[in-house]
Biotite code that builds the C-alpha atoms (Angstrom):
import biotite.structure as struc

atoms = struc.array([
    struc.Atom([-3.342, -25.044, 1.661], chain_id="A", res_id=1, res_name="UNK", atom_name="CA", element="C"),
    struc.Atom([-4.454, -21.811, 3.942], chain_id="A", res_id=2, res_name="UNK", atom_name="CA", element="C"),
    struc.Atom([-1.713, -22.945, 6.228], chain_id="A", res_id=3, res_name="UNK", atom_name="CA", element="C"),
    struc.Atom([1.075, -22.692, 3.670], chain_id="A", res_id=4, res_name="UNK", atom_name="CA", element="C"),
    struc.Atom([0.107, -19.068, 2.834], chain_id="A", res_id=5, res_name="UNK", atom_name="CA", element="C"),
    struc.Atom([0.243, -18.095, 6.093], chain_id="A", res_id=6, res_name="UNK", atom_name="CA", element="C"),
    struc.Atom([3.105, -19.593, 7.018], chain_id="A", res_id=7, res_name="UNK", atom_name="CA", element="C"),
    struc.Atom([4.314, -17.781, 3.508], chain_id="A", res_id=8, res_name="UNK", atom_name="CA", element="C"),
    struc.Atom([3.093, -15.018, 4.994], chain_id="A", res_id=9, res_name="UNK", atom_name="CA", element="C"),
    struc.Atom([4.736, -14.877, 8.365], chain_id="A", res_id=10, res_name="UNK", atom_name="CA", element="C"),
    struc.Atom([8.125, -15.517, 7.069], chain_id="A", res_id=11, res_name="UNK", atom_name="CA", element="C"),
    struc.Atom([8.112, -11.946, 4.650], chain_id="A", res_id=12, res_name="UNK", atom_name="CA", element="C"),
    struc.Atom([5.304, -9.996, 6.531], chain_id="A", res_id=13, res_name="UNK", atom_name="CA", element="C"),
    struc.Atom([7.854, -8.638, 9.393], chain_id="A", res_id=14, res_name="UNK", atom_name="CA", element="C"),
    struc.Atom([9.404, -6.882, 6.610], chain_id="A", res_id=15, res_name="UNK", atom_name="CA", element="C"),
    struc.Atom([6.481, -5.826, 3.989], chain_id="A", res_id=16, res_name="UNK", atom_name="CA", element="C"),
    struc.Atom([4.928, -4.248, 7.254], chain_id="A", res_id=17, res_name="UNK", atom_name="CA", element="C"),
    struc.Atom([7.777, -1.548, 7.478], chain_id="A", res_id=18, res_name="UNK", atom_name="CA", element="C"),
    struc.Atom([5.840, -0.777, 4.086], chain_id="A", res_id=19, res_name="UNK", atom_name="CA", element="C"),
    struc.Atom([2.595, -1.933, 3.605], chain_id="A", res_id=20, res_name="UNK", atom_name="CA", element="C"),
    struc.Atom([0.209, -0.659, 6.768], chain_id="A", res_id=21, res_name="UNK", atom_name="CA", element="C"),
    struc.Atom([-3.032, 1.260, 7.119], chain_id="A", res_id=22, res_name="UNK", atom_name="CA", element="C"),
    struc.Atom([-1.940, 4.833, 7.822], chain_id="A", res_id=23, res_name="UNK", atom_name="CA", element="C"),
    struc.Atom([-2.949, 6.367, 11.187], chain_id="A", res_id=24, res_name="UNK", atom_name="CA", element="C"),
    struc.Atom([-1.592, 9.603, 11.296], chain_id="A", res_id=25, res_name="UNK", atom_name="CA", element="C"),
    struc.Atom([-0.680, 12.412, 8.873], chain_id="A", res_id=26, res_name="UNK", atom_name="CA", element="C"),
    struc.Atom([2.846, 11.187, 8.536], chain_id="A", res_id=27, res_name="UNK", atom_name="CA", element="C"),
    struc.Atom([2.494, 7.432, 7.901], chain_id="A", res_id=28, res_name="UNK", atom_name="CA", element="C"),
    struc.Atom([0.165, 9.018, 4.944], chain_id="A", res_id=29, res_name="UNK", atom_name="CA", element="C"),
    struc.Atom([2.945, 11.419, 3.651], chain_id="A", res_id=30, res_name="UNK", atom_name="CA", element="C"),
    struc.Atom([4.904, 8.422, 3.996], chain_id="A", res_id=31, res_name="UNK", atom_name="CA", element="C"),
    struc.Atom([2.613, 5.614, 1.484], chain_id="A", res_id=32, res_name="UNK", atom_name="CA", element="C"),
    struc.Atom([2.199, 8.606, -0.885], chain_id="A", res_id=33, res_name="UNK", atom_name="CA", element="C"),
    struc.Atom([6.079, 8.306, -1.239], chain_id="A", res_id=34, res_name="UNK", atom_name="CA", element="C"),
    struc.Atom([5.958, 4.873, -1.555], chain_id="A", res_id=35, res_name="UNK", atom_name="CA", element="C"),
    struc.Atom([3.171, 5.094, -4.399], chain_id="A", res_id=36, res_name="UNK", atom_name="CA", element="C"),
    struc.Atom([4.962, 7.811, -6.356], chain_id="A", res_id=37, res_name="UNK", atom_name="CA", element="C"),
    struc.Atom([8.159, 5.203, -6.433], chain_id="A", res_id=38, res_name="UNK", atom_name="CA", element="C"),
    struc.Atom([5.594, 2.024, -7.528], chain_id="A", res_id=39, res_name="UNK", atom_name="CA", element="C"),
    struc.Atom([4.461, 4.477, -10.091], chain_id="A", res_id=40, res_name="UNK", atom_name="CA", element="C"),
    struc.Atom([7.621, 5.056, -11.404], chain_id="A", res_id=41, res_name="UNK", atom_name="CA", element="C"),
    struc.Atom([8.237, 1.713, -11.119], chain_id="A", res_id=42, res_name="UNK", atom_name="CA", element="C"),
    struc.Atom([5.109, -0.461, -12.629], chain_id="A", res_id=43, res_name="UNK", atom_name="CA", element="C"),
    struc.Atom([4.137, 2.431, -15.062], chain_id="A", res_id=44, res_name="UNK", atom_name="CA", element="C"),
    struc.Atom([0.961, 1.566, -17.119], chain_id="A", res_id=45, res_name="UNK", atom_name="CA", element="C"),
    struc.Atom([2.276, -2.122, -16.817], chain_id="A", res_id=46, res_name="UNK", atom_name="CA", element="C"),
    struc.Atom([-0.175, -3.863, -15.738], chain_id="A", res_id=47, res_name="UNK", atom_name="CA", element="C"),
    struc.Atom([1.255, -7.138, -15.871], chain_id="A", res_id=48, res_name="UNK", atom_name="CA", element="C"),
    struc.Atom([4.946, -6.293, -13.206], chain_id="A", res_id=49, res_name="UNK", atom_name="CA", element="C"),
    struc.Atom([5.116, -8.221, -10.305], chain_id="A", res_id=50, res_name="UNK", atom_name="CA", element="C"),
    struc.Atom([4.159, -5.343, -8.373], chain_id="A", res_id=51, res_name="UNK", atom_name="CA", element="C"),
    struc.Atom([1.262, -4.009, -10.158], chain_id="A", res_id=52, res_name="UNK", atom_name="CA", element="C"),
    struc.Atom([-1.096, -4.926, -7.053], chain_id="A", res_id=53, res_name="UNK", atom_name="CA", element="C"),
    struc.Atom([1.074, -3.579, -4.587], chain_id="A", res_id=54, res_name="UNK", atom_name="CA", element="C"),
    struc.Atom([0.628, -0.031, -6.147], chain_id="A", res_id=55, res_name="UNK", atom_name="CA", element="C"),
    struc.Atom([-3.465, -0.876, -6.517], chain_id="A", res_id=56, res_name="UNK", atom_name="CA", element="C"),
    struc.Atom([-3.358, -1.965, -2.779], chain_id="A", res_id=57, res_name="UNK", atom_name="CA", element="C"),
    struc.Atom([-1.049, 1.058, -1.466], chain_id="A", res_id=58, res_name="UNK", atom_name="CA", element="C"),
    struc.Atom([-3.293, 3.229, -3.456], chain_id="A", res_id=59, res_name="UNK", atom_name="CA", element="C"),
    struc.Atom([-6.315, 2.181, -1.791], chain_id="A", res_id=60, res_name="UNK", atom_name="CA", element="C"),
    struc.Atom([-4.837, 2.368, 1.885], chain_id="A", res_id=61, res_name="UNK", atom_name="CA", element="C"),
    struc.Atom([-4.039, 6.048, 0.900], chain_id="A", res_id=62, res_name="UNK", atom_name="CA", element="C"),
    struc.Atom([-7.471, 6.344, -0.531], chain_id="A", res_id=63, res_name="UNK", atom_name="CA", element="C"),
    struc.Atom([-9.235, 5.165, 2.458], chain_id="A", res_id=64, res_name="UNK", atom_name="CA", element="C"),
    struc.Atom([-7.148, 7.732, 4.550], chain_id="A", res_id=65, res_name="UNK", atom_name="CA", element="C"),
    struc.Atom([-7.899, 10.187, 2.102], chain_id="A", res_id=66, res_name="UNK", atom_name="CA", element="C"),
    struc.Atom([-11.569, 9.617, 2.830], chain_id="A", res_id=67, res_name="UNK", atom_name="CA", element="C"),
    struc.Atom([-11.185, 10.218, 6.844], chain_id="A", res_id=68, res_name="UNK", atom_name="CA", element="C"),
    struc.Atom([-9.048, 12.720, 7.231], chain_id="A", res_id=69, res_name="UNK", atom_name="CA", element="C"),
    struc.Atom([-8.687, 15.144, 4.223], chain_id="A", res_id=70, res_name="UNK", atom_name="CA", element="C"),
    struc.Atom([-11.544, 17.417, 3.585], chain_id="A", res_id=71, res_name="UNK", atom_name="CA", element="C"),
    struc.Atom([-11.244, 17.566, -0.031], chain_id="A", res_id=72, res_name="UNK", atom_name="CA", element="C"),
    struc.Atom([-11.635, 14.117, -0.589], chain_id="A", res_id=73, res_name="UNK", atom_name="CA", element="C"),
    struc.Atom([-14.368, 13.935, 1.913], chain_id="A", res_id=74, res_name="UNK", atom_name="CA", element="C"),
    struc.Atom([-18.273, 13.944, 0.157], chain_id="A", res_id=75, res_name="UNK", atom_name="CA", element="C"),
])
């Protein structure tokens, strides 16, 4: 079963990770916040569209970035 996913994974992850990656610098950040804005337009309060946990897993990428490297966010 684990190997299916991954091979699931493997054949669609070359594209998702033009998309989906931790960002390391200020611009791959700018960049996921752009990509969250769209999802939000997107999913909405919808919890139930097929790309509801995209936007809760792009959120927390930016999140964790957030936490690092903007002072604001920092405690």
């Amino acid at each position: 079963m684990q190997s299916i996913n991954v091979s699931k994974a493997l054949n669609v992850w070359p594209l998702m990770a033009k998309i989906i990656y931790v960002p390391h610098t200020e611009q791959e950040y700018e960049e996921l916040v752009i990509f969250l804005d769209s999802l939000i337009d997107e999913v909405g309060e919808d919890e139930m569209h097929p790309l509801a946990s995209l936007m809760d897993i792009v959120g927390v990428l930016i999140e964790s970035y957030e936490d690092k490297h903007v002072p604001e966010f920092n405690k």
